[in-house]
Jmol script that loads the backbone (N, CA, C; Angstrom):
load data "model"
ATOM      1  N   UNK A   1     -37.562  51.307  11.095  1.00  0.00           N
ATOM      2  CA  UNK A   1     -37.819  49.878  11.014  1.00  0.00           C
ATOM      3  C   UNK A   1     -36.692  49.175  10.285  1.00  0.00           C
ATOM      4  N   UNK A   2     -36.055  49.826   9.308  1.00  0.00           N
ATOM      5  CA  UNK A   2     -35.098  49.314   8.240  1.00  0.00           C
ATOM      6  C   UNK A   2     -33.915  49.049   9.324  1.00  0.00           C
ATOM      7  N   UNK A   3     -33.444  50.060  10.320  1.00  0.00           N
ATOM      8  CA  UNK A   3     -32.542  49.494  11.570  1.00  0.00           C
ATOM      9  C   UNK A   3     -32.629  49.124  11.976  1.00  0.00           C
ATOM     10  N   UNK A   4     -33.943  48.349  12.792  1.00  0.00           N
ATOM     11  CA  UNK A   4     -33.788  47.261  13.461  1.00  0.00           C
ATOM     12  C   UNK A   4     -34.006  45.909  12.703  1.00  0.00           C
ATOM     13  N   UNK A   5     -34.347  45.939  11.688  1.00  0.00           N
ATOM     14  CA  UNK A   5     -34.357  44.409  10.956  1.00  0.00           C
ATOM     15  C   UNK A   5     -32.603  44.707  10.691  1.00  0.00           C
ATOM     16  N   UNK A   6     -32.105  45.395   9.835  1.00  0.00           N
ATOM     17  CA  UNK A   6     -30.544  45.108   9.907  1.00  0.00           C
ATOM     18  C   UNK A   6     -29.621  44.483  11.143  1.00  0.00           C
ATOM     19  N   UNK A   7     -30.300  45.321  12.349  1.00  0.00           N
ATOM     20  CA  UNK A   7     -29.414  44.687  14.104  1.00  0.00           C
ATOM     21  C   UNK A   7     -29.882  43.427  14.187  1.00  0.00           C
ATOM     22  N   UNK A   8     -31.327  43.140  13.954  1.00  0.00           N
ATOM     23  CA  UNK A   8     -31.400  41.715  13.742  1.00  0.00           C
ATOM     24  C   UNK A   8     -30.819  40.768  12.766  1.00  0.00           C
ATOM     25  N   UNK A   9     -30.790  41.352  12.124  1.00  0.00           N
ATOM     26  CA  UNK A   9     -30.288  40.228  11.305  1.00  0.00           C
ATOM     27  C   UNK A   9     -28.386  40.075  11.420  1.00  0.00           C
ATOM     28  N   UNK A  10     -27.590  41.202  11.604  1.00  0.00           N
ATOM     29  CA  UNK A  10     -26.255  41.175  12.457  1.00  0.00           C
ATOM     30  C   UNK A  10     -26.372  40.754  13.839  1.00  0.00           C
ATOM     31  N   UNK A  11     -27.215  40.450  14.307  1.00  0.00           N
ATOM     32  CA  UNK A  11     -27.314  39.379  15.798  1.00  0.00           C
ATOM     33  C   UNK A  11     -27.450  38.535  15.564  1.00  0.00           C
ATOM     34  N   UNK A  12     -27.927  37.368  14.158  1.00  0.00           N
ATOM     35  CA  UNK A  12     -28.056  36.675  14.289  1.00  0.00           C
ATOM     36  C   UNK A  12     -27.388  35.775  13.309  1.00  0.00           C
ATOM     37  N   UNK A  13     -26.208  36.700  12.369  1.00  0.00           N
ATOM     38  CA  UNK A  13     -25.378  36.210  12.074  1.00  0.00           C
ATOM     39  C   UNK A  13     -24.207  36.194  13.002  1.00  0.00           C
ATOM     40  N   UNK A  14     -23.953  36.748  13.832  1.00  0.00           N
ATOM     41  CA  UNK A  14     -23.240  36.372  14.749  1.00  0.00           C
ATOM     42  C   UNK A  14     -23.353  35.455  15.512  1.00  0.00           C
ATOM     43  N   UNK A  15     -24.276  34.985  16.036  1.00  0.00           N
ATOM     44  CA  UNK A  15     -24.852  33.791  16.183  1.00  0.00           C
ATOM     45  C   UNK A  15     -24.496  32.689  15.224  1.00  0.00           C
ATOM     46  N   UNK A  16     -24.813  33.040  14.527  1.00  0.00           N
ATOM     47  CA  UNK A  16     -24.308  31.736  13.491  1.00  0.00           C
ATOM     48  C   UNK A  16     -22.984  31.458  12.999  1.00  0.00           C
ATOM     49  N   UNK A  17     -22.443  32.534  13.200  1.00  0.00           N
ATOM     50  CA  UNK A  17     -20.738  32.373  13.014  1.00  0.00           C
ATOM     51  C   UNK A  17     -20.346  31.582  14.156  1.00  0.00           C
ATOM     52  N   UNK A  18     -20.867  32.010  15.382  1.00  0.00           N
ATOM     53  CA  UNK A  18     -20.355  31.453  16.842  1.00  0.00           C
ATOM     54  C   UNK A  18     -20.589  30.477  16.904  1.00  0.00           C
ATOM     55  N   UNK A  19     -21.802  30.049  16.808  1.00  0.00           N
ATOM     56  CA  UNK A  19     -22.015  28.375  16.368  1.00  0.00           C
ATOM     57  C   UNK A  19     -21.279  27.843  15.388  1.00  0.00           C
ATOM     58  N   UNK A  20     -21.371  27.980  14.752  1.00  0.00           N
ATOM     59  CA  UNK A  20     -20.184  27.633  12.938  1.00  0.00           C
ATOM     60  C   UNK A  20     -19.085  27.147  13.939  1.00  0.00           C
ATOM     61  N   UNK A  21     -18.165  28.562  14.827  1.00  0.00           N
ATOM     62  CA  UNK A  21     -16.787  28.524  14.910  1.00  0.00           C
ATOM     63  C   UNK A  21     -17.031  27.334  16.464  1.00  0.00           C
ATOM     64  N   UNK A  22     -17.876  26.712  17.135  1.00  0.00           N
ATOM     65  CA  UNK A  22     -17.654  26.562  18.593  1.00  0.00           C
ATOM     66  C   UNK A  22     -18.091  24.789  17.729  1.00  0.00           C
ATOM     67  N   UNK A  23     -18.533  24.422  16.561  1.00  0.00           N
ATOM     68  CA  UNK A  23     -19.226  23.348  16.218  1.00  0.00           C
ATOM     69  C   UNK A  23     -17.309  23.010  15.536  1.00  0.00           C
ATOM     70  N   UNK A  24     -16.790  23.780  14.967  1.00  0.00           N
ATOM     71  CA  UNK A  24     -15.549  23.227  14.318  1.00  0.00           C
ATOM     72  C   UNK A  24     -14.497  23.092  15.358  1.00  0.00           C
ATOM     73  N   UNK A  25     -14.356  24.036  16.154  1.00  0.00           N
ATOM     74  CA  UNK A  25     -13.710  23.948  17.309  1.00  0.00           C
ATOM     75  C   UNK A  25     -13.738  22.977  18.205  1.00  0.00           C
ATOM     76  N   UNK A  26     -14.920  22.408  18.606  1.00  0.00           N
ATOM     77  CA  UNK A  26     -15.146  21.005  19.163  1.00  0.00           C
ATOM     78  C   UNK A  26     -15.306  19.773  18.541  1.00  0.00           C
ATOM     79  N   UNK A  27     -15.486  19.729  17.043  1.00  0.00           N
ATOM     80  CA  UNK A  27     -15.473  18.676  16.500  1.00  0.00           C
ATOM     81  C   UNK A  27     -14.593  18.452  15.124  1.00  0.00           C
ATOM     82  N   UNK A  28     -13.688  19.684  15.169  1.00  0.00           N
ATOM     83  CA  UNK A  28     -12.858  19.723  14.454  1.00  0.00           C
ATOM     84  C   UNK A  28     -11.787  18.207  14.922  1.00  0.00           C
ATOM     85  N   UNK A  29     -10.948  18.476  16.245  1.00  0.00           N
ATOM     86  CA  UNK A  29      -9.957  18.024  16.386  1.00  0.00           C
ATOM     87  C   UNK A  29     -10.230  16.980  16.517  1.00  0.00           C
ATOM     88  N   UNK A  30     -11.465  16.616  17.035  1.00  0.00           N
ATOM     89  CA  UNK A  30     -11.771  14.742  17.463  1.00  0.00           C
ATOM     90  C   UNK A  30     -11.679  14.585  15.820  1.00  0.00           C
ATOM     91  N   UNK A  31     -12.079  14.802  15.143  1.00  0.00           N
ATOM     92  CA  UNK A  31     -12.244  14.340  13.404  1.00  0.00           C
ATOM     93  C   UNK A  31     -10.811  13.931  12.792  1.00  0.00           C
ATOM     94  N   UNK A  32      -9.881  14.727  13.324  1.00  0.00           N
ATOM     95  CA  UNK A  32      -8.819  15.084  12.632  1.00  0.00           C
ATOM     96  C   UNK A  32      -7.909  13.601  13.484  1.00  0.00           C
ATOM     97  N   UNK A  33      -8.178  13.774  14.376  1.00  0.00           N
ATOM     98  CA  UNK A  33      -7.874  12.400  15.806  1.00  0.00           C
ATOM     99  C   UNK A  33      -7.809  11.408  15.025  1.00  0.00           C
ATOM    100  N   UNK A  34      -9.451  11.138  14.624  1.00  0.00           N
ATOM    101  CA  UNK A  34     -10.184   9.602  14.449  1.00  0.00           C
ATOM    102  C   UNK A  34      -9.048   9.541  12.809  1.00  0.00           C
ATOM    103  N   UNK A  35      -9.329  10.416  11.821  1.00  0.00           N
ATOM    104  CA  UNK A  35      -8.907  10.549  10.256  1.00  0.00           C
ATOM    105  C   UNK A  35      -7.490   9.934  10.748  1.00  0.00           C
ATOM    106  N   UNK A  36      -6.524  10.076  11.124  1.00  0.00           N
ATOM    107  CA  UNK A  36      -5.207   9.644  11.559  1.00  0.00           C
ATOM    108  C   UNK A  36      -4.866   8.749  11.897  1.00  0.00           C
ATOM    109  N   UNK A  37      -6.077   8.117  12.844  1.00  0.00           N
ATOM    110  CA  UNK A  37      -5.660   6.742  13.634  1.00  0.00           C
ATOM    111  C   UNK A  37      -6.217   5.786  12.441  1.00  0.00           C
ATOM    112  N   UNK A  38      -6.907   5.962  11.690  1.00  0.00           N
ATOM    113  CA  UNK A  38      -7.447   5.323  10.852  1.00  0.00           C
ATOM    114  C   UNK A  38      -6.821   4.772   9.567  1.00  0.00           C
ATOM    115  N   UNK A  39      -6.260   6.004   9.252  1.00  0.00           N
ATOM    116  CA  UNK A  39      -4.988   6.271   8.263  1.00  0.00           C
ATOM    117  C   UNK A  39      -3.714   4.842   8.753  1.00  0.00           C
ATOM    118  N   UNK A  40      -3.185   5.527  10.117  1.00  0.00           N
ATOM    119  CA  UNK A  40      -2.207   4.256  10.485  1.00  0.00           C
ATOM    120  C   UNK A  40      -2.304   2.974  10.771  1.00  0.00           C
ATOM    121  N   UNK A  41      -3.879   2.679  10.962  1.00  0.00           N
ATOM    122  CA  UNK A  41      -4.178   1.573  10.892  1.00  0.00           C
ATOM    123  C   UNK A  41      -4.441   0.569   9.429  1.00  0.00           C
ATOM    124  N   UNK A  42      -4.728   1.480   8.364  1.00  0.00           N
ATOM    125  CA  UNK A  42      -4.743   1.244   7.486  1.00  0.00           C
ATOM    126  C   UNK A  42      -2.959   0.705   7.184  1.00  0.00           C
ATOM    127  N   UNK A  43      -2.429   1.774   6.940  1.00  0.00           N
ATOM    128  CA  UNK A  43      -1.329   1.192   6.764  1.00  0.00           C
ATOM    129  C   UNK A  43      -0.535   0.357   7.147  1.00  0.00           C
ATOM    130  N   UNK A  44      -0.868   0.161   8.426  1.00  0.00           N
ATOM    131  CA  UNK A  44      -0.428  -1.430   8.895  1.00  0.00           C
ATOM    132  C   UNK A  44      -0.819  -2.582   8.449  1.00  0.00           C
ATOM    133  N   UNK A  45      -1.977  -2.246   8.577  1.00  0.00           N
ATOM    134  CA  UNK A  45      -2.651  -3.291   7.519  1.00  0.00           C
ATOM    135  C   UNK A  45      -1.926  -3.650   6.422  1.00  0.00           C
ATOM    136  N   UNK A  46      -1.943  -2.494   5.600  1.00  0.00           N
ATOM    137  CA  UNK A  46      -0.982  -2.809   4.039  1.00  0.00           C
ATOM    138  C   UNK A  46       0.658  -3.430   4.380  1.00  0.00           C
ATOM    139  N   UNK A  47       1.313  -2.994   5.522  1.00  0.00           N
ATOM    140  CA  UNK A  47       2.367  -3.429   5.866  1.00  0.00           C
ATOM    141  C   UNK A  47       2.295  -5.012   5.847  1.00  0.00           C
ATOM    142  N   UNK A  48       1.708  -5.238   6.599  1.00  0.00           N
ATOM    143  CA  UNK A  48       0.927  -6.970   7.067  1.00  0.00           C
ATOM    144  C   UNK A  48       0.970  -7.674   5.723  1.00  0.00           C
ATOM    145  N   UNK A  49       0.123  -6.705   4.897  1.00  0.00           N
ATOM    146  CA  UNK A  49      -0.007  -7.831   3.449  1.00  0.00           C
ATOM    147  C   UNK A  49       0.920  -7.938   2.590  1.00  0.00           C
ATOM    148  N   UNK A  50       1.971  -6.438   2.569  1.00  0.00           N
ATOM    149  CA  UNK A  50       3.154  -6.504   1.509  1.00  0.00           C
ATOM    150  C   UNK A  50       3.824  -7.259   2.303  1.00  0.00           C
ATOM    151  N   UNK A  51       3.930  -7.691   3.700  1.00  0.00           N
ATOM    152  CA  UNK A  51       5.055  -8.603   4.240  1.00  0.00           C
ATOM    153  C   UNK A  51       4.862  -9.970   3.499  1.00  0.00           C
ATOM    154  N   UNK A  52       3.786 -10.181   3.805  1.00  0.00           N
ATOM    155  CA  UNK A  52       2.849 -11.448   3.636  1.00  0.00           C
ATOM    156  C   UNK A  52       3.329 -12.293   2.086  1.00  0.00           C
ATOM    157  N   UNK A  53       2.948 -10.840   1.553  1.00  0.00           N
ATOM    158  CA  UNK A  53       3.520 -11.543  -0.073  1.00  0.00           C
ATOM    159  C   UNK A  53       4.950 -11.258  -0.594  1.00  0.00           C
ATOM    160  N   UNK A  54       5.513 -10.258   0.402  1.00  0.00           N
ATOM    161  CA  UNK A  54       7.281 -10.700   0.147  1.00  0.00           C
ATOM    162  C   UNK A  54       7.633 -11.872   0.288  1.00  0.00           C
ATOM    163  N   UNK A  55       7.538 -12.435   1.617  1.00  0.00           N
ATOM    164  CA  UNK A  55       7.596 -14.159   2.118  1.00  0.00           C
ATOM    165  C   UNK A  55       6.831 -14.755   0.726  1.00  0.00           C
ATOM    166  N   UNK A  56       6.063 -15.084   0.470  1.00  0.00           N
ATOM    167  CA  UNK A  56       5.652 -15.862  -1.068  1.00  0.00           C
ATOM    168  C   UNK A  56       6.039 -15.331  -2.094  1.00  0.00           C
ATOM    169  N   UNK A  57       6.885 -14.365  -2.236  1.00  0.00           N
ATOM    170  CA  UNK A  57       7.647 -14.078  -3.500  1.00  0.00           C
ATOM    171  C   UNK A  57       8.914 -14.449  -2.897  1.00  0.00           C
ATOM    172  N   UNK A  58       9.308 -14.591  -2.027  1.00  0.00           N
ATOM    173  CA  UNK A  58      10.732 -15.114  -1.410  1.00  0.00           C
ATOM    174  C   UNK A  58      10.784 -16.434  -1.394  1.00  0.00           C
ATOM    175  N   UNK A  59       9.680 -17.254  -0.868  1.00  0.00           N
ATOM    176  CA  UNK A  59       9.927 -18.616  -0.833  1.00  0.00           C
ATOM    177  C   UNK A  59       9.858 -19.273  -2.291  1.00  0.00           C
ATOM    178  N   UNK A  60       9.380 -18.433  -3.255  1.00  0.00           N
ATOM    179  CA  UNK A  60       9.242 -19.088  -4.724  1.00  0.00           C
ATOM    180  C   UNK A  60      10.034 -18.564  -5.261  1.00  0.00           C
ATOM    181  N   UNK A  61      11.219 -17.739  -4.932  1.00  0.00           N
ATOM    182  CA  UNK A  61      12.522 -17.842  -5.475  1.00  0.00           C
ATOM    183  C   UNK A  61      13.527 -18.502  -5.295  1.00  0.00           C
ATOM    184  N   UNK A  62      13.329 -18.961  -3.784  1.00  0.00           N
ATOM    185  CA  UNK A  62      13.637 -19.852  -3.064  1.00  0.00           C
ATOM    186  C   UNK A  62      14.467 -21.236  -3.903  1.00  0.00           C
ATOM    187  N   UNK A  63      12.387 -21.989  -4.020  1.00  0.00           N
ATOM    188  CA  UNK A  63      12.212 -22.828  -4.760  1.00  0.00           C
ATOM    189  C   UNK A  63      12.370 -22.965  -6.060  1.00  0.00           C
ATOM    190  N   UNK A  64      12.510 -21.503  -7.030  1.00  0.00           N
ATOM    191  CA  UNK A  64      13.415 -21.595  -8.499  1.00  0.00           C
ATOM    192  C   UNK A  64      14.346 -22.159  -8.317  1.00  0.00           C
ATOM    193  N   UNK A  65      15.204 -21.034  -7.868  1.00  0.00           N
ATOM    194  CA  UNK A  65      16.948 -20.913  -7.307  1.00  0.00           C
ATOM    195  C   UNK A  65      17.139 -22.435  -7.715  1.00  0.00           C
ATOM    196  N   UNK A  66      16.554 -23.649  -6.493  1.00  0.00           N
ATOM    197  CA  UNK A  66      16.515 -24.946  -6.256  1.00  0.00           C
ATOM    198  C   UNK A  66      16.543 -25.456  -7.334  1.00  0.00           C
ATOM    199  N   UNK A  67      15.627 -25.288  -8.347  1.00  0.00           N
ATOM    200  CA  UNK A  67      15.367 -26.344  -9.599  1.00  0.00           C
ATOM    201  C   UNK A  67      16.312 -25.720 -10.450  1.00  0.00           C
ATOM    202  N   UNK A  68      16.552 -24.496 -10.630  1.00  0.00           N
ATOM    203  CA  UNK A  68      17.635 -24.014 -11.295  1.00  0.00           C
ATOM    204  C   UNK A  68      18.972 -25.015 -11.260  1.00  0.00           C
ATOM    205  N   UNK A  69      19.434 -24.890  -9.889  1.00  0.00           N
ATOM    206  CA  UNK A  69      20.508 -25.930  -9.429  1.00  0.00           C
ATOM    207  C   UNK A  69      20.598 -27.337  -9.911  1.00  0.00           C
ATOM    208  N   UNK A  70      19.135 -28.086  -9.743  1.00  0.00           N
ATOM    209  CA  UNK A  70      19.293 -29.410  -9.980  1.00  0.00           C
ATOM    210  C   UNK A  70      19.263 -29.781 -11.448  1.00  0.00           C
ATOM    211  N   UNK A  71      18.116 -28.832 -12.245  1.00  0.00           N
ATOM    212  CA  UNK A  71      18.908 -28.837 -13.754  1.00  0.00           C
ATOM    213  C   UNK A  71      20.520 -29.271 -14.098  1.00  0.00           C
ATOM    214  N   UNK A  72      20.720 -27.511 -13.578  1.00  0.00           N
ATOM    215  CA  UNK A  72      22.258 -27.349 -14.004  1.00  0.00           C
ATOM    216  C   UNK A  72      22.888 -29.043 -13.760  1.00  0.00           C
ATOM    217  N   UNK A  73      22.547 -29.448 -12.170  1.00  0.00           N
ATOM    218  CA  UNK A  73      23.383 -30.536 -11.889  1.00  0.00           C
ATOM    219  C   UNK A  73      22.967 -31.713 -13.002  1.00  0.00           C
ATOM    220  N   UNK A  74      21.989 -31.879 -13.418  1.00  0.00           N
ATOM    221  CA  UNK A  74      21.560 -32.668 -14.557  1.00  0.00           C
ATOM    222  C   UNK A  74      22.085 -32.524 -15.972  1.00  0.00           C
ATOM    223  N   UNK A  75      22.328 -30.940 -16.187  1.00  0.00           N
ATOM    224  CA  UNK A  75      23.261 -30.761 -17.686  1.00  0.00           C
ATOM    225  C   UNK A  75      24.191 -31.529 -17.766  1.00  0.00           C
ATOM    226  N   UNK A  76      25.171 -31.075 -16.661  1.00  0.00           N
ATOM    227  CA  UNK A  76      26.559 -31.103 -16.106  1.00  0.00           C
ATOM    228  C   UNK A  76      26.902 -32.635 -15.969  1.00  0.00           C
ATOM    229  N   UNK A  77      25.997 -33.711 -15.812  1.00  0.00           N
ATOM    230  CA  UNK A  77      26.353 -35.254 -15.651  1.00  0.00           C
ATOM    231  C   UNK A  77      25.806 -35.189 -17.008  1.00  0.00           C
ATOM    232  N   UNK A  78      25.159 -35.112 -17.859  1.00  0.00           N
ATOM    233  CA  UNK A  78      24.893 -35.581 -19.036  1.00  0.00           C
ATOM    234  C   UNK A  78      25.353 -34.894 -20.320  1.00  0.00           C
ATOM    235  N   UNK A  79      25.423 -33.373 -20.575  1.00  0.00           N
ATOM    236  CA  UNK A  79      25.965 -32.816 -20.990  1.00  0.00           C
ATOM    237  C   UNK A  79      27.395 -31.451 -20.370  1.00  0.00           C
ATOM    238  N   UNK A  80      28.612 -32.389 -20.059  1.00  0.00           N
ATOM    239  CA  UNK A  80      29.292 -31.659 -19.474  1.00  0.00           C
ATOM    240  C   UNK A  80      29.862 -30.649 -20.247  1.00  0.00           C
ATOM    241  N   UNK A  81      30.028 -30.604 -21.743  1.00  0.00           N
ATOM    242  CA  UNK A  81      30.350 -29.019 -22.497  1.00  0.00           C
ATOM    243  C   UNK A  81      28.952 -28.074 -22.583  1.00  0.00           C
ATOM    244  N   UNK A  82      27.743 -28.529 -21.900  1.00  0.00           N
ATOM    245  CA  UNK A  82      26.704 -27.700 -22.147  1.00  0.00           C
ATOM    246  C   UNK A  82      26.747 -25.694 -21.904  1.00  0.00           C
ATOM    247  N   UNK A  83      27.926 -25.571 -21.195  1.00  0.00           N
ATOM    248  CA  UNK A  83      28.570 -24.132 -20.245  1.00  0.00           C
ATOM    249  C   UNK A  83      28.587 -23.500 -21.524  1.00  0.00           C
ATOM    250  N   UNK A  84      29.806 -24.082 -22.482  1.00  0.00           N
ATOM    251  CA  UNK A  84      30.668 -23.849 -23.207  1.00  0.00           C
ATOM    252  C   UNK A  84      29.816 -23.386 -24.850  1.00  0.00           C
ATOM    253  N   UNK A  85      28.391 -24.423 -24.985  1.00  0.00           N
ATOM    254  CA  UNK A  85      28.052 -23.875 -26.289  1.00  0.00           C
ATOM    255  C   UNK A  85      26.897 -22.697 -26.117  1.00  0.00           C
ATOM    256  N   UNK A  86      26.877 -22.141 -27.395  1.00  0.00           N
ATOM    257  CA  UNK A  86      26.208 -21.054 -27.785  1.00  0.00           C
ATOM    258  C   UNK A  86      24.114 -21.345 -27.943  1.00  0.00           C
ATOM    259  N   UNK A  87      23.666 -20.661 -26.983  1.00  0.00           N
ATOM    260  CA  UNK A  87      22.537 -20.999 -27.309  1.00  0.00           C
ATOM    261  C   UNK A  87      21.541 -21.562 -28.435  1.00  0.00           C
ATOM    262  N   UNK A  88      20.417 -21.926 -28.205  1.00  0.00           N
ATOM    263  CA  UNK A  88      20.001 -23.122 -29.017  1.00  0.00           C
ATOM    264  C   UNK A  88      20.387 -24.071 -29.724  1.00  0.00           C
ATOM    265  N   UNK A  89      21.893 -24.572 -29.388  1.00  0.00           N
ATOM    266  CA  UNK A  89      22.485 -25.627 -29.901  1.00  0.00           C
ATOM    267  C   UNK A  89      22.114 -26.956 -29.864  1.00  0.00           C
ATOM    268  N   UNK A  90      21.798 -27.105 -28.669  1.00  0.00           N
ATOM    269  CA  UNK A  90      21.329 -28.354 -28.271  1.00  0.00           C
ATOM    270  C   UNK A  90      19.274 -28.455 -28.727  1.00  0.00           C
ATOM    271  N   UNK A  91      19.096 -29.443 -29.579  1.00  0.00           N
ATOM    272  CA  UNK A  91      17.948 -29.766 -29.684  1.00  0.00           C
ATOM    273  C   UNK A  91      17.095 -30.469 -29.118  1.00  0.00           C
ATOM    274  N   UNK A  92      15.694 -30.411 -28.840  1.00  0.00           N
ATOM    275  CA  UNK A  92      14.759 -31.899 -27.694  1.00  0.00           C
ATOM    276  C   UNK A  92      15.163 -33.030 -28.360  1.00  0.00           C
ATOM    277  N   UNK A  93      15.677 -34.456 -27.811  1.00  0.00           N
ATOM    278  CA  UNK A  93      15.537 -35.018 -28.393  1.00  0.00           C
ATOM    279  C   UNK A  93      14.055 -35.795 -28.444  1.00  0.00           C
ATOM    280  N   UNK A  94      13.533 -36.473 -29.815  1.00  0.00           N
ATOM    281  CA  UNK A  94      12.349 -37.133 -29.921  1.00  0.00           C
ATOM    282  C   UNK A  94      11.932 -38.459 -29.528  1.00  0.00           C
TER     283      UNK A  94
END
end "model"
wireframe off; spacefill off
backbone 0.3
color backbone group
């Protein structure tokens, strides 16, 4: 009796391995498919948004750059040695 409960029970882990291996085998690769496309879609995504906010970190350097300039051009008619002195020289006036 002790041999045939052992053959049974090695028949029916084999069975269950075969299932195990025919369940990963068929739904292994679709998994691995979907995980990938998902992945690159993601990252496009992120592409999309780091573009997104390069352009608004670009156009607001843009627009520094600009006021930078028109300062300067404002020193330069009112204080034309402003180049020349050493920081915090010049005080607000009140």
């Amino acid at each position: 009796m002790g041999d045939n409960l052992t053959a049974v029970f090695l028949a029916s882990s084999d069975h269950l391995i075969d299932g195990t291996v025919a369940i990963i085998v068929s739904v292994g690769p679709v998994w691995l498919i979907l995980h990938y496309v998902a992945k690159m879609r993601a990252n496009r995504q992120h592409n999309a948004l780091d573009a997104a906010a390069l352009e608004a970190v670009l156009a607001t350097t843009q627009r520094l750059e600009q006021r930078v300039k028109d300062l300067e051009l404002i020193l330069d008619s009112e204080l034309p040695d402003w180049r020349n002195q050493p920081a915090n020289t010049y005080q607000r006036a009140s």
